[in-house]
Each structure stands twice: as structure tokens, then as C-alpha cells.
N, CA and C atoms as an extended XYZ file, in Angstrom:
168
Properties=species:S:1:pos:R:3:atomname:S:1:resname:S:1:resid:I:1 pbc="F F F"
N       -23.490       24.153       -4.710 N   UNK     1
C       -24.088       23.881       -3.430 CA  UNK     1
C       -24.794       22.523       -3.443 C   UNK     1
N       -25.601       22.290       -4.641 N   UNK     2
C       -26.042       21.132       -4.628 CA  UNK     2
C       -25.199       20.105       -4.408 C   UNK     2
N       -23.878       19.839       -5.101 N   UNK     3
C       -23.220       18.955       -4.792 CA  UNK     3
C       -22.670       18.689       -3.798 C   UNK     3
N       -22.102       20.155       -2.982 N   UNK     4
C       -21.672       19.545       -1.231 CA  UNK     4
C       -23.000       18.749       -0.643 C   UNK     4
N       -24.366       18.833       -0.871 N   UNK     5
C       -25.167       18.594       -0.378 CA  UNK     5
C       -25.519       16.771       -0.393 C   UNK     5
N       -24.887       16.529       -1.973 N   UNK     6
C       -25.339       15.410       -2.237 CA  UNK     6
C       -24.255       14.363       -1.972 C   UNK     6
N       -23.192       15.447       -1.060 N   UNK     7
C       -21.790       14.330       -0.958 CA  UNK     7
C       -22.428       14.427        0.799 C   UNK     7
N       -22.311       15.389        1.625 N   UNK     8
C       -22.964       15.066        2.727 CA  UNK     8
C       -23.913       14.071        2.531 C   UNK     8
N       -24.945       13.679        1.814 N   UNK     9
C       -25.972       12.808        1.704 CA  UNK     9
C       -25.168       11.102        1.901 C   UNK     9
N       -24.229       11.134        0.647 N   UNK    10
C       -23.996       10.136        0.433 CA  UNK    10
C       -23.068        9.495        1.616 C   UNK    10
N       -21.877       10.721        2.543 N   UNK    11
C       -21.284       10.373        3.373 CA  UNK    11
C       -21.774        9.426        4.370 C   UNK    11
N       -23.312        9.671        4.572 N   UNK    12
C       -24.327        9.274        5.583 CA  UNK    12
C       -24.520        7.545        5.123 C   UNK    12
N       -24.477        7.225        4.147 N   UNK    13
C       -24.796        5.804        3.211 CA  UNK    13
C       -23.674        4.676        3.567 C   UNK    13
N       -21.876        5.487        3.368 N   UNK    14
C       -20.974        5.043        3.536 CA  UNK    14
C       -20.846        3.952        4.596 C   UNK    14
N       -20.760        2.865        4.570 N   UNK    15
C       -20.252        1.726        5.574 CA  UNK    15
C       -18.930        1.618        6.524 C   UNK    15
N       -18.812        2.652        7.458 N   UNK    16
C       -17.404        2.422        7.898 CA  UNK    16
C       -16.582        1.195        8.762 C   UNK    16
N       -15.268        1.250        8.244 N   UNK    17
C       -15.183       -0.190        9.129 CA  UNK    17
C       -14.998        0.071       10.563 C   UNK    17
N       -15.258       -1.263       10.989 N   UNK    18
C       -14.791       -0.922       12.754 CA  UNK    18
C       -13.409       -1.154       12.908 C   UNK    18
N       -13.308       -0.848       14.320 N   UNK    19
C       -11.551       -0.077       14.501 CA  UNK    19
C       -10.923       -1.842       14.413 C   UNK    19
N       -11.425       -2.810       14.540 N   UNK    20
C       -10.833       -3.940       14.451 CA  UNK    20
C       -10.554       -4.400       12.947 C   UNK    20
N       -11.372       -3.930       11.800 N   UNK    21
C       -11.133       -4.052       10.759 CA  UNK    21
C       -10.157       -3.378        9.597 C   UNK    21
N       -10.493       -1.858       10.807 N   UNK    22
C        -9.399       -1.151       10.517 CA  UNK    22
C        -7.906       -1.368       10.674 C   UNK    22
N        -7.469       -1.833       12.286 N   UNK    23
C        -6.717       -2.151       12.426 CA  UNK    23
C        -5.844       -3.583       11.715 C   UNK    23
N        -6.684       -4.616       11.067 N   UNK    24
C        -6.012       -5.994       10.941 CA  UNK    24
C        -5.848       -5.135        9.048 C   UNK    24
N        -6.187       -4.544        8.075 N   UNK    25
C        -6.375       -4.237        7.080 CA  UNK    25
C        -5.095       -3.029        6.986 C   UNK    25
N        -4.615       -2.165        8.116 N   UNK    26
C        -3.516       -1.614        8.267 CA  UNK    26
C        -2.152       -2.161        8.174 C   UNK    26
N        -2.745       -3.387        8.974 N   UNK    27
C        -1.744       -4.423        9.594 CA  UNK    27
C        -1.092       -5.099        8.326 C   UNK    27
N        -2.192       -5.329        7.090 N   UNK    28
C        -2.107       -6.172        6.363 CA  UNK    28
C        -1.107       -4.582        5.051 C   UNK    28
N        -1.592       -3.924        4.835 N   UNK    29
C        -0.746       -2.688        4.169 CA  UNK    29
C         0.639       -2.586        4.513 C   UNK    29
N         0.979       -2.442        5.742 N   UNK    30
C         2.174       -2.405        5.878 CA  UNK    30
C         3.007       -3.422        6.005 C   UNK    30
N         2.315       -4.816        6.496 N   UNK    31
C         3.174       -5.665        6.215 CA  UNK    31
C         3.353       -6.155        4.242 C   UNK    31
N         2.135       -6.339        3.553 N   UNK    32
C         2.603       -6.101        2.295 CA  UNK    32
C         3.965       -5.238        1.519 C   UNK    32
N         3.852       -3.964        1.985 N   UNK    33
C         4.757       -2.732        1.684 CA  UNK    33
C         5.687       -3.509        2.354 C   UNK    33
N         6.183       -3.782        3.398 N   UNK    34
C         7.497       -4.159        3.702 CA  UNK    34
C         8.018       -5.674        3.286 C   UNK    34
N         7.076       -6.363        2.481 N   UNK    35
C         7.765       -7.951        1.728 CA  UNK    35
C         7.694       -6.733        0.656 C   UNK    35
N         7.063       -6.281        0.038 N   UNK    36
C         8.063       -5.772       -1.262 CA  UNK    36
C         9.142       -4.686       -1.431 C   UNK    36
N         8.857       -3.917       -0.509 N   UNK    37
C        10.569       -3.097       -0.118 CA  UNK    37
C        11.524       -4.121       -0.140 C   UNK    37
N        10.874       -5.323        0.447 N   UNK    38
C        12.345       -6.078        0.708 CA  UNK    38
C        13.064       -7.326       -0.630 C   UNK    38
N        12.302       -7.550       -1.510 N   UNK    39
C        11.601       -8.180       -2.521 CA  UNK    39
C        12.515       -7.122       -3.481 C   UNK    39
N        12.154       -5.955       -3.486 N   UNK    40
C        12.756       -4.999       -4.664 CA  UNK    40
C        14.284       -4.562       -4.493 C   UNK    40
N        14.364       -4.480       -3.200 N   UNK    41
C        15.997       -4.436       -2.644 CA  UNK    41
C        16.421       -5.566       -2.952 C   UNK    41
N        16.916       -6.924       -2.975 N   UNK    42
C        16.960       -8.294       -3.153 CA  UNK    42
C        17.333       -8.805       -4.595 C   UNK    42
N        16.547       -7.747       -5.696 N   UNK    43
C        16.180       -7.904       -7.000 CA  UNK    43
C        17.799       -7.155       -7.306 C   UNK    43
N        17.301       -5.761       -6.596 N   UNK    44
C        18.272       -4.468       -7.171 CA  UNK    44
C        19.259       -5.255       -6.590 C   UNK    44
N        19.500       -5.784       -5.822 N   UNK    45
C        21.198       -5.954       -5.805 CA  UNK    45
C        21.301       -6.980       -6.179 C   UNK    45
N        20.482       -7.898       -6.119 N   UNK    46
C        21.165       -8.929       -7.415 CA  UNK    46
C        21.724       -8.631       -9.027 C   UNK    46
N        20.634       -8.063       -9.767 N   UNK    47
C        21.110       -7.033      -10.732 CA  UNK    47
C        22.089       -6.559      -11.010 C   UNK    47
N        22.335       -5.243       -9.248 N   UNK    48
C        23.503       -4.657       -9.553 CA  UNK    48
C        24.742       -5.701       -9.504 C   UNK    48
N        24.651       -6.937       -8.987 N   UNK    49
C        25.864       -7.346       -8.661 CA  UNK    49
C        26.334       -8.484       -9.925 C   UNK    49
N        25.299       -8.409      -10.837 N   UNK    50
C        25.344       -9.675      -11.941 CA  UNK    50
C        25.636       -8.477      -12.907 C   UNK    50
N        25.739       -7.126      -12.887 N   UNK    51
C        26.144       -6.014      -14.082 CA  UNK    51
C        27.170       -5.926      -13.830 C   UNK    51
N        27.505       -6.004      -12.635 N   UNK    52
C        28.914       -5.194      -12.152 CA  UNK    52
C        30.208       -6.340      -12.075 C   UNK    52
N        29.736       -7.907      -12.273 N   UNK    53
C        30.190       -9.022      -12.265 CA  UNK    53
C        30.253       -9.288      -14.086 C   UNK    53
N        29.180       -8.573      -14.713 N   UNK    54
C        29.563       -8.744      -16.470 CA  UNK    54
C        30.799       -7.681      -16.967 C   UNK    54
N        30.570       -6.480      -16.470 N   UNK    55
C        31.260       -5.472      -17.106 CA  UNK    55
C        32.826       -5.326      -16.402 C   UNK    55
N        33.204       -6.049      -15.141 N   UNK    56
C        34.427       -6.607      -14.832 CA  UNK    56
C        35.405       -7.248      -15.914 C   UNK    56
């Protein structure tokens, strides 16, 4: 019990961001995630196509 108590406490301390900070920091996650989806696809088929160009 003490401890739900002292996480309610601390919840109260927490700094939340505002929805504008939220939003440009979202913005910035998913555009990251999608240069390296695209970055790792790019890789993999280069790879696959320099294995599949040796073992020919």
C-alpha cells in the first residue's frame, strides 16, 4: 500500500508535456522509424542481391 501511495505522490511531481510537444516529438518518432525501415530495406536488398549475384 505504501508504494501505490508513493507512486501516486510522485505521479503529482511528473512534468507533462504539452500537446504541442507532444505532438512535434511523435512527429519526430515516426518519421525516424520510417528513414530506418527504409535504410534497412535498401541494405537487405542490396545484400540480398550482391549474395545472389556471388553464388550465381
Amino acid at each position: 500500500m505504501k508504494f501505490l501511495k508513493s507512486v501516486v505522490e510522485e505521479m503529482k511531481v511528473v512534468s507533462w508535456p504539452s500537446r504541442k510537444q507532444l505532438r512535434r516529438d511523435t512527429f519526430v518518432v515516426i518519421q525516424t522509424t520510417l528513414i530506418f525501415a527504409v535504410m534497412f530495406f535498401v541494405m537487405d536488398t542490396l545484400i540480398q542481391t550482391v549474395f545472389n549475384w556471388i553464388l550465381k
